[in-house]
C-alpha positions in Angstrom: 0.0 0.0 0.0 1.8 3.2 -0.6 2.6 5.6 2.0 0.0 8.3 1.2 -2.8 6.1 1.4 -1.6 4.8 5.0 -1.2 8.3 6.0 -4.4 8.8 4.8 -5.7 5.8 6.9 -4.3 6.9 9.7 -5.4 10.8 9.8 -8.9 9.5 8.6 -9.7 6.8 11.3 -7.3 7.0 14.1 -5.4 4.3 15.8 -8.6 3.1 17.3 -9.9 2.1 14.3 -6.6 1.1 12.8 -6.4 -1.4 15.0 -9.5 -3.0 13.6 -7.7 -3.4 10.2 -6.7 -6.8 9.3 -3.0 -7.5 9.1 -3.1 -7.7 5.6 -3.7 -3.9 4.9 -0.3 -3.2 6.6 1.8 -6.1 4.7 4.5 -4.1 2.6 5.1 -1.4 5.5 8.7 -0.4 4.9 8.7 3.5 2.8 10.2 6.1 4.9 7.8 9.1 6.1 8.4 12.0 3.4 10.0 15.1 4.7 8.6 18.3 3.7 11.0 20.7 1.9 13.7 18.1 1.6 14.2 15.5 -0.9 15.3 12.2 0.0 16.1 11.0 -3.4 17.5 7.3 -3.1 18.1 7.7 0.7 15.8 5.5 2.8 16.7 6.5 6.6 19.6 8.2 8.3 20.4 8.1 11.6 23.6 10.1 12.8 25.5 9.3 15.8 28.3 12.6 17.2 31.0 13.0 19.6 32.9 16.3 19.5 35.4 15.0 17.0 33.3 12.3 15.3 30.6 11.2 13.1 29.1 8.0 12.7 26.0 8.0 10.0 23.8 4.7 9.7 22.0 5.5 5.6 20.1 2.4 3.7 19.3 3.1 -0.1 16.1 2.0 -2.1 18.0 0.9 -4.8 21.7 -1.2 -3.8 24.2 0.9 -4.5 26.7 -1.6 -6.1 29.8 0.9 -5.7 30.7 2.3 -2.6 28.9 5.7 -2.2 30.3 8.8 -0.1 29.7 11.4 2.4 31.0 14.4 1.4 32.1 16.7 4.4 32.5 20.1 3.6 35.6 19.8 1.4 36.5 15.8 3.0 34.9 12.6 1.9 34.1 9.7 3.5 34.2 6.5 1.6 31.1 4.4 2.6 31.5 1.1 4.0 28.9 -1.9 2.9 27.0 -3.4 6.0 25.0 -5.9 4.1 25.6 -8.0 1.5 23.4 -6.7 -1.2 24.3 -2.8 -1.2 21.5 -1.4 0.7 23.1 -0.7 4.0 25.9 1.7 4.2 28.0 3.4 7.1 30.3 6.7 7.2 32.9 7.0 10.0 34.3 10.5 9.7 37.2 11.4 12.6 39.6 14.4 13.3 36.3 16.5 12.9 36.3 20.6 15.3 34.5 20.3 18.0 31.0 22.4 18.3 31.0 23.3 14.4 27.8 22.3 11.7 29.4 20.7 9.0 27.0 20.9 5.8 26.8 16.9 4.5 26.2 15.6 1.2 25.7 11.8 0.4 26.8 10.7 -3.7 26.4 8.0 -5.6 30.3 6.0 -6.7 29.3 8.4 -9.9 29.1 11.6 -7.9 25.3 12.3 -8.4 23.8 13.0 -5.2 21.5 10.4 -3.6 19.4 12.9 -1.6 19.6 16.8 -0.8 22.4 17.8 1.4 22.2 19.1 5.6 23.4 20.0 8.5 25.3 18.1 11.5 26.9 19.4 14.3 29.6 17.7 16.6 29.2 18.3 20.3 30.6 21.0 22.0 34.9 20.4 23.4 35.1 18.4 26.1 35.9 21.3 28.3 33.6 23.5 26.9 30.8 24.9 29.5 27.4 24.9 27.3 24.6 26.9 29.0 22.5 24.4 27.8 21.7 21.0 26.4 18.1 19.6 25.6 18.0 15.2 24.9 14.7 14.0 24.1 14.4 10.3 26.0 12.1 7.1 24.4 11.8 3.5 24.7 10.0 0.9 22.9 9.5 2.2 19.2 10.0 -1.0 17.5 6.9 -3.4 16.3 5.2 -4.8 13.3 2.2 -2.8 11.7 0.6 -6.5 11.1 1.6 -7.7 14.4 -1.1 -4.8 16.3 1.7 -2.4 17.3 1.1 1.0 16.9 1.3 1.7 13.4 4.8 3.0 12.0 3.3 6.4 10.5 1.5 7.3 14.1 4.8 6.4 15.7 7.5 8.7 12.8 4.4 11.5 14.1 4.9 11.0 17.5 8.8 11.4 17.4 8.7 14.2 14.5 6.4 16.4 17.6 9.3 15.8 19.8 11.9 16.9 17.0 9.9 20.5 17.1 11.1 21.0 20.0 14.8 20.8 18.5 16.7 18.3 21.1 20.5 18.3 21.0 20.8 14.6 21.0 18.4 11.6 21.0 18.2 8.6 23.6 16.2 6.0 22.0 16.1 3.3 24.8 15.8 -0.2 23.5 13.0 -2.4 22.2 13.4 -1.0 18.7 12.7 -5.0 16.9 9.4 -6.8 18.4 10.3 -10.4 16.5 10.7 -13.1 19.4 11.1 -16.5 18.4 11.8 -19.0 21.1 10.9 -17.2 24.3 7.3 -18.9 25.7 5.5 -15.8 26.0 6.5 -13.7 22.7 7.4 -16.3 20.3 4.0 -17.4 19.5 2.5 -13.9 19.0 5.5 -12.5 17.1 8.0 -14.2 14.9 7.1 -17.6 15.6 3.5 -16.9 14.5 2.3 -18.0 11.5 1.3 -13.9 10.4 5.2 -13.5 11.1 6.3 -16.1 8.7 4.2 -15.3 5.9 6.1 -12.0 6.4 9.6 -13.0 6.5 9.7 -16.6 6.4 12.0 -18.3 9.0 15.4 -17.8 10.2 17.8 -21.2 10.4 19.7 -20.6 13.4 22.7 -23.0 12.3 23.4 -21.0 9.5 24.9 -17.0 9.4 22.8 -13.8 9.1 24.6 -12.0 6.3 24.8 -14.0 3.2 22.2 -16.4 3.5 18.8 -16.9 3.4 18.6 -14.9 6.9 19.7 -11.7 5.8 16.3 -11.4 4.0 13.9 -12.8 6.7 15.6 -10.3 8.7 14.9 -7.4 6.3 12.2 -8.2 6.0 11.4 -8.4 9.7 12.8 -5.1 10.9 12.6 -2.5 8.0 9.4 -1.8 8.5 9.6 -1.6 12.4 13.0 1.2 11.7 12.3 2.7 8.4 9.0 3.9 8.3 9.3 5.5 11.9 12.5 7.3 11.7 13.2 7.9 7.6 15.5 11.0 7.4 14.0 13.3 10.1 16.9 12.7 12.3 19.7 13.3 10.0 20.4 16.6 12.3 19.5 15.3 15.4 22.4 12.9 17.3 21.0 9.6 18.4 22.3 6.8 20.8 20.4 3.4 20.2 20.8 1.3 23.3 19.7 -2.3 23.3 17.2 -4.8 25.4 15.7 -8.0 25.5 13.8 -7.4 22.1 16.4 -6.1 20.2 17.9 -9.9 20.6 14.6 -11.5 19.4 13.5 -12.9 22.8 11.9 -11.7 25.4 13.6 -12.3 28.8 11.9 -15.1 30.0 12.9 -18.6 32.1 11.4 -21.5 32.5 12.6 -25.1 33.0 12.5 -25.7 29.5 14.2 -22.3 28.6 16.2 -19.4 30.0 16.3 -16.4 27.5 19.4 -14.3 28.5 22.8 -14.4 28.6 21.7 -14.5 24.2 22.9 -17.2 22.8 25.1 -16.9 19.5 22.2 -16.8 17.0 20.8 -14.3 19.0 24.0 -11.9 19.3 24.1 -12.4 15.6 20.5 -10.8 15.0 21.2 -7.8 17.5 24.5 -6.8 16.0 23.4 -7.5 12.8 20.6 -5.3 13.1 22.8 -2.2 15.3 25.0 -3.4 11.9 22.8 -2.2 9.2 20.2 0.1 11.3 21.8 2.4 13.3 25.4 3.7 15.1 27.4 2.0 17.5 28.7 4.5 20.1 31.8 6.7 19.5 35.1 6.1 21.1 35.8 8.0 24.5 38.9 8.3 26.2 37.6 8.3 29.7 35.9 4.6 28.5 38.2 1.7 28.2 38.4 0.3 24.5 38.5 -2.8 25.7 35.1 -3.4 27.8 33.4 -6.3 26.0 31.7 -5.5 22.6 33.6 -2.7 22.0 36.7 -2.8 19.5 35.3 -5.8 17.8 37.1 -6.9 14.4 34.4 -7.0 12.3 32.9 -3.2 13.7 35.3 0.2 12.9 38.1 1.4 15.7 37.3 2.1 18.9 33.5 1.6 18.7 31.1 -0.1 21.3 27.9 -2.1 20.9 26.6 -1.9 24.4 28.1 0.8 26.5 28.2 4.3 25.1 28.4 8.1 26.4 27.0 10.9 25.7 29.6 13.6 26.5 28.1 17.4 26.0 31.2 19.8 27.5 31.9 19.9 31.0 27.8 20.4 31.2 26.4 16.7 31.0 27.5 13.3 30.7 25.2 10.4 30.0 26.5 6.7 30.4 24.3 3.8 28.7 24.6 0.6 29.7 22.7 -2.8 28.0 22.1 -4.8 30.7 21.3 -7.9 28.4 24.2 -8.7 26.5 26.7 -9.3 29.8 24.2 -10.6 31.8 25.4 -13.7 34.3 23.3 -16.3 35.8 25.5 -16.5 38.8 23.5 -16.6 42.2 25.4 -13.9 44.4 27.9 -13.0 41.9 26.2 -12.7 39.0 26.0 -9.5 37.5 23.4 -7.7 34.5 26.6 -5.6 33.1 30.1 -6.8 33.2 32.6 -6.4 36.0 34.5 -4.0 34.1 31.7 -2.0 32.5 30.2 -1.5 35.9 33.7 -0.2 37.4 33.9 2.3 34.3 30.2 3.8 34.9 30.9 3.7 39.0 34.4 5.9 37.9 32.3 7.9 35.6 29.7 8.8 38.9 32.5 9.6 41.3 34.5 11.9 38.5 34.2 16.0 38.7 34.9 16.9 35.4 30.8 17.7 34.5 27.7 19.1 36.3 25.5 16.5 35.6 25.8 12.7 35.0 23.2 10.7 34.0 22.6 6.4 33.8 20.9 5.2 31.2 20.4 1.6 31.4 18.5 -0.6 29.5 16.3 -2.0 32.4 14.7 0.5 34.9 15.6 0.8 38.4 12.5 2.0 40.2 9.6 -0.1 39.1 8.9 -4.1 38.3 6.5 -5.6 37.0 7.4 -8.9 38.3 9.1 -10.0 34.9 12.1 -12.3 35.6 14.8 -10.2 34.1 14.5 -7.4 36.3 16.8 -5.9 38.8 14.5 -6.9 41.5 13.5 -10.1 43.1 9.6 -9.1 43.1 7.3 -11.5 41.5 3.5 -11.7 40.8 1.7 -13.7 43.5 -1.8 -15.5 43.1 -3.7 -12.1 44.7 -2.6 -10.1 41.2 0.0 -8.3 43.6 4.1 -8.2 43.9 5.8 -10.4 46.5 9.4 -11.1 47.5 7.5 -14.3 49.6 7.7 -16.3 46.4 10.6 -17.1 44.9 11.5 -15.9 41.5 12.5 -19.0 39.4 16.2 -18.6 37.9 16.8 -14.9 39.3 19.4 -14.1 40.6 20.1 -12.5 44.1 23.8 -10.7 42.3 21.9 -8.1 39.9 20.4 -6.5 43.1 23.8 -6.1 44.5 25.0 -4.4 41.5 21.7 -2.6 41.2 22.5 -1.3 45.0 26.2 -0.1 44.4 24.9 2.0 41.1 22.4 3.3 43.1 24.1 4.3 46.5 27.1 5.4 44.1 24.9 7.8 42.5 23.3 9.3 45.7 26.7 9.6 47.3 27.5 12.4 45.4 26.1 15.1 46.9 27.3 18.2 44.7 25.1 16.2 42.3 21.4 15.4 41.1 21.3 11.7 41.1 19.7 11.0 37.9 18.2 7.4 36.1 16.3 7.6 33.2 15.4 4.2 31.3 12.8 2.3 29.5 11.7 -1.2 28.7 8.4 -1.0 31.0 5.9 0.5 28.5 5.2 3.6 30.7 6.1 7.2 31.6 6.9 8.0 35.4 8.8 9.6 37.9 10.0 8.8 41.6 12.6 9.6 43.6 13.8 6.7 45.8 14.3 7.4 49.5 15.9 3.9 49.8 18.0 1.4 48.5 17.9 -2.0 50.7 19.3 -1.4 54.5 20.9 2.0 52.9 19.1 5.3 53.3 19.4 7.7 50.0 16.9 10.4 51.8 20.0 12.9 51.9 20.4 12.7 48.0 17.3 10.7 46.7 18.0 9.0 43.3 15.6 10.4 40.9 14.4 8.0 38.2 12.5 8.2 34.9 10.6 5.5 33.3 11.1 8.0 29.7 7.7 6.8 27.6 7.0 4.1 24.9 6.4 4.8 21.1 5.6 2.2 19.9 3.0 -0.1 21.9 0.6 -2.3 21.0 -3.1 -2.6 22.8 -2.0 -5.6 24.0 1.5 -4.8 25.4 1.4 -2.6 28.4 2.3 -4.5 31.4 -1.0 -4.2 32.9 -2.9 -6.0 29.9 -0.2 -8.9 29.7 0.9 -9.3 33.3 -2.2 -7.8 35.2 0.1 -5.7 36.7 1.6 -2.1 36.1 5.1 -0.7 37.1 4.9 -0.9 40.7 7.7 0.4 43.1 9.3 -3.2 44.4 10.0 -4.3 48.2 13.4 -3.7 47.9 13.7 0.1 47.8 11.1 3.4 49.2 9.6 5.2 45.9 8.3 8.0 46.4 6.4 8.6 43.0 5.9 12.2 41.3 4.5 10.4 38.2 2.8 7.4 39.1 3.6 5.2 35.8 0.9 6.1 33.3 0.8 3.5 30.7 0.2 5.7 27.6 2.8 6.8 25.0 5.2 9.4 24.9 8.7 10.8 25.4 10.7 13.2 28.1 12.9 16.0 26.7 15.6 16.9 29.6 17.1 20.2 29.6 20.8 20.5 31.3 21.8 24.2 32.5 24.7 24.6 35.2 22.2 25.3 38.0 19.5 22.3 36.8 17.6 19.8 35.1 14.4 20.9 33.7 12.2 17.7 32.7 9.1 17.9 30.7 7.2 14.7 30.4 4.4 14.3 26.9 1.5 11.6 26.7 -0.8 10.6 24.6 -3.9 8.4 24.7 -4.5 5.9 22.0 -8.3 5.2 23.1 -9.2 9.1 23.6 -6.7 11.4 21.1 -7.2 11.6 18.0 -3.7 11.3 15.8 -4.4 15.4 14.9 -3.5 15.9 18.1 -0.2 14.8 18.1 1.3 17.9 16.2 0.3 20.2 19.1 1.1 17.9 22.2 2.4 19.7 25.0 3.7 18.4 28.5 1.4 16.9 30.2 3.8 18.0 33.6 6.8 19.7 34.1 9.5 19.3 36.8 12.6 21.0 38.1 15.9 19.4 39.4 18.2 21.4 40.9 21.9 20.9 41.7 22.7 20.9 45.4 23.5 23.9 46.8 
């Protein structure tokens, strides 16, 4: 169906009545959302990753380009490097780039014609630079399937292009960005195990490699059109930093006796770096974070790039750290850990440095809220009234992630010339708390503050409450107090760093109630103010 007809669909009936639609109607999602007053040309999606010396750009073509194409930068070009097999995905790794300048970017075909209009980027500001300000716009959960009930891919691109107008500096887009489980008991048979998913993509062999085979097109053909259509080219100026979850593997973390989802196996490391391969940016070198923490400096990815722990470094005004809490994860009873040993010593030497104002965690799984899932930070499970418990035991969990969740969390609080800061994802909701404790340990003197940042991209059928029978709910194990009870609608957070504090400004909107109109004029729904202790 081509895109102006779904557009149409969707500003004529809404995403109530969209839902209605049989799967069918939504079959060949995949085209980008047009931008007005710029011209794509051959240029499917771009989505640009900065550091203040770097550039990392993430581009797929609707026609394989069989000769390398470039990025033209200013009077410098980049020669693309091929991250498929067939020509359609291509990367540009420019280095030795100033600091704080707009560089005006062109993308041309191995024949020099250009392959879409040219823009703008801009590298962040020098590391010892002290910005006034500096605005990231926070999400989680984009990914999904038109014909699998998520929202559809055109409401989502509208949702994010709202939060564009309000011109964010960089762009946290918190996991979940591929819905396509296939083992895991409770996805598998609704998502790419289903019968709808295979007609779709047809079946992955999991002896057999991704690129190259037969997989490399069921996995096109599986996450285009949950990437593609929702981001196209609006963010070509706008940094992002993709961090990955259970999803983003193709399970869902789950265990049972007859399986136990995480730490991935090989076929499903192959799928999530394939995907960050072709989709979008690893994260930039840093030289306050050791090149070799695991995934990062891997032979087959460019120098001194990571796949699971990244930073976000904006002057001497903000530092984010994002950490995937899947990938590393141990199943090691008191020792066991959801980010590796030396990953979590970089982030806790990150917290207790005083070279920036602010510094934020970003992990991939929220610290704050369960919903009794087993791959959460906390030991909290659904009981037979419909209600958390720590009096049941949670199979396979393991007591070692709440020891590491407590020493990122007291390490955080003990700074006290600092607001302690979490914002994360993953549990379909937006909220706010600040936690008072942390296990036997009192944070009242410096309460963490964290952010569950809002989901895009949610289906009817896939906020906690409606699978679980349970919303995010604060767990045993700390004191929440909440500011934003999670509110399980979609929606983003756009932060805003100054010297003195963190303004927060928190957007909803209601499937069942707003109409898709409304989305071009949504304002916060509530507003907040951190400020840094006197």
């Amino acid at each position: 169906m081509p895109a102006d007809r779904r557009r149409f669909l969707v500003d004529t009936f809404g995403a109530t009545v969209l839902a209605s639609l049989p799967a069918s109607l939504f079959a060949d999602q995949g085209a980008p959302p047009t931008t007005p007053n710029w011209d794509s040309g051959q240029v499917r999606h771009i989505l640009p990753t900065v550091s203040d010396s770097e550039m990392l750009i993430k581009a797929s073509f609707a026609m394989p380009q069989k000769a390398a194409p470039s990025l033209r930068i200013g009077t410098a070009t980049v020669r693309g490097l091929m991250n498929d097999t067939q020509g359609e995905f291509w990367q540009f790794h420019a280095a030795d780039l100033q600091p704080g300048r707009g560089y005006d970017l062109r993308l041309v075909a191995s024949n020099g014609q250009p392959l879409c209009d040219r823009w703008n980027l801009s590298t962040f500001p020098p590391r010892d630079s002290r910005p006034e300000r500096f605005r990231v716009l926070f999400f989680t959960c984009a990914g999904g399937h038109d014909a699998l009930t998520y929202l559809p891919a055109a409401v989502r691109s509208r949702l994010l292009r709202r939060a564009l107008t309000f011109t964010p500096d960089a762009v946290v887009a918190n996991g979940d960005h591929v819905y396509w489980d296939l083992l895991s008991p409770g996805g598998g048979a609704r998502l790419g195990a289903s019968e709808a998913a295979k007609r779709i993509a047809g079946s992955f062999s999991r002896s057999a490699l991704v690129f190259g085979t037969s997989n490399e097109t069921v996995l096109k053909r599986a996450a285009v059109p949950q990437i593609v259509p929702v981001y196209g080219t609006d963010f070509r100026s706008t940094p992002v930093f993709f961090l990955q979850d259970d999803h983003d593997y193709f399970e869902n973390d789950e265990a049972t006796d007859e399986i136990v989802t995480f730490p991935p196996s090989a076929f499903m490391l192959q799928l999530a770096r394939s995907t960050q391969r072709m989709f979008y940016p690893e994260f930039l070198q840093d030289a306050t974070r050791p090149a070799g923490l695991p995934w990062s400096s891997s032979g087959d990815r460019d120098s001194g790039l990571s796949e699971s722990f990244g930073t976000i470094r904006f002057g001497r005004l903000a530092e984010i750290v994002l950490y995937d809490v899947r990938r590393t994860l141990t199943l090691a009873g008191l020792s066991g850990v959801f980010i590796d040993r030396e990953a979590e010593r970089w982030v806790l030497e990150r917290t207790s440095a005083t070279d920036t104002t602010h510094l934020v965690h970003a992990p991939s799984s929220p610290p704050g809220w369960s919903a009794g899932k087993w791959g959460e930070w906390y030991p909290d499970i659904l009981g037979s009234d419909g209600q958390l418990t720590t009096k049941v035991k949670k199979p396979y969990w393991q007591p070692g992630w709440l020891a590491q969740h407590d020493r990122l969390m007291t390490a955080l609080a003990a700074r006290r010339d600092r607001i302690p800061l979490v914002v994360s994802g993953d549990l379909h909701a937006i909220g706010a708390g600040k936690m008072l404790r942390c296990g036997a340990e009192s944070l009242a003197g410096n309460p963490v503050t964290t952010l569950l940042s809002g989901p895009i991209g949610t289906g009817r059928t896939g906020w906690p409450s409606a699978r679980r029978g349970i919303g995010a709910t604060a767990p045993a194990h700390i004191d929440l107090q909440e500011e934003i009870a999670p509110i399980e609608q979609h929606g983003f957070t756009m932060a805003d760093f100054h010297p003195d504090r963190i303004d927060l400004r928190f957007f909803k909107w209601n499937v069942d109630e707003d109409s898709v109109d409304a989305i071009d004029s949504l304002e916060p729904f509530h507003l907040t103010t951190l400020r840094v202790p006197a």
